[in-house]
C-alpha positions in Angstrom: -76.2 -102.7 153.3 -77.0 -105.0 156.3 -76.7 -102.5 158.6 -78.5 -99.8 156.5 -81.8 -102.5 156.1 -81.7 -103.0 159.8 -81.7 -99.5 160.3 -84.2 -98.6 158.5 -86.8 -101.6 159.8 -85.8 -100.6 163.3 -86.7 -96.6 162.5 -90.0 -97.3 160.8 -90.8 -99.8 163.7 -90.2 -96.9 166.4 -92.3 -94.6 164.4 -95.1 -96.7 164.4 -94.5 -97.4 168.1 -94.8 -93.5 168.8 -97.4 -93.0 167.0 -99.3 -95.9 168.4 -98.4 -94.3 171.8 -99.4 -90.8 170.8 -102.7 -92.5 169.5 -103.3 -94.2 172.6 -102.5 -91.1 175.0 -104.6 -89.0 172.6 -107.8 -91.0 172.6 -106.7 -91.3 168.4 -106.7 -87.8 167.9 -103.7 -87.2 167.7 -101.4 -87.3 164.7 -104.3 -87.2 162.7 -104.9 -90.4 160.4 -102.3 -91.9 162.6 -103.1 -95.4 162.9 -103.8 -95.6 158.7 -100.1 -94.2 158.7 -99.2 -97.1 161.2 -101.0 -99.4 159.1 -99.3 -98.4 155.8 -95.7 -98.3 157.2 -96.6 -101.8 158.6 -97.6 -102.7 155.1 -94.3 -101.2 153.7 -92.2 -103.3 155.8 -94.1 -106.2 154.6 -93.4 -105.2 151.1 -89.5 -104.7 151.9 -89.4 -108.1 152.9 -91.5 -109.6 150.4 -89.6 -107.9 147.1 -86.3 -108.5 148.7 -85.2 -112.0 146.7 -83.7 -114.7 149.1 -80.6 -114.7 147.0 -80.0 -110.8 147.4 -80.6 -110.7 151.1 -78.5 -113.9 151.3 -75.5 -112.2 149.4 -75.8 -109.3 151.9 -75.8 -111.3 154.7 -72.8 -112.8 153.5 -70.9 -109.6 152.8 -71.9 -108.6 156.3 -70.4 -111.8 157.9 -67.2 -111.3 155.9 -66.8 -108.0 156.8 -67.2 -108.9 160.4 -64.4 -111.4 160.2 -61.9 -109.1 158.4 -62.6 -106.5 161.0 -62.1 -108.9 164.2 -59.0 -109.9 162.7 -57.5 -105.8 161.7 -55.1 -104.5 164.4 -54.2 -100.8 164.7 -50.6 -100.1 163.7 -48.3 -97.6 165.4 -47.5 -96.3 161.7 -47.3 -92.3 161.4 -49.8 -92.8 158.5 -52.9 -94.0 161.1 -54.9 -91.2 161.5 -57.5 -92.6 164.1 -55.9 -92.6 167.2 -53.0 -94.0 169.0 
C-alpha cells in the first residue's frame, strides 16, 4: 500500500508537471482547460492527504518498514523448488 500511495502522488505530480509544461510552451492553449485540470489534481492530492487518518497512514508505514526488514533478511536457497533464478 506504501508503495501504491507513492505511486500514485508521484504520477499525478508528473501529470501536472507536463501539462504545466505543455501550458507554458503553448502560450495556455494547449490541453485545453489545462491549468483548471492542474489545479484540481493539485486539490485531489490535498484531499488524499487530508482524508487519510494519521493512524491509517501510520499502520501502513509500519507494514512497509516490516516488510523491508523481512526482505533484507530473506536469502535465496539453492532448493529445486525456487523458481526465480539461480
Amino acid at each position: 500500500m506504501h508503495d501504491a500511495l507513492s505511486d500514485v502522488s508521484e504520477t499525478l505530480l508528473a501529470v501536472c508537471d507536463e501539462v504545466t509544461r505543455l501550458q507554458h510552451d503553448t502560450e495556455g492553449h494547449y490541453p485545453p482547460s489545462g491549468e483548471a485540470f492542474v489545479r484540481n489534481i493539485r486539490a485531489l492530492l490535498g484531499l488524499l492527504a487530508d482524508v487519510m487518518p494519521a493512524a491509517f497512514k501510520q499502520a501502513v508505514d509500519d507494514e512497509q518498514t516490516l516488510y523491508d526488514l523481512e526482505e533484507a533478511r530473506w536469502e535465496p536457497t539453492a532448493s529445486p523448488n525456487y523458481q526465480w533464478g539461480a
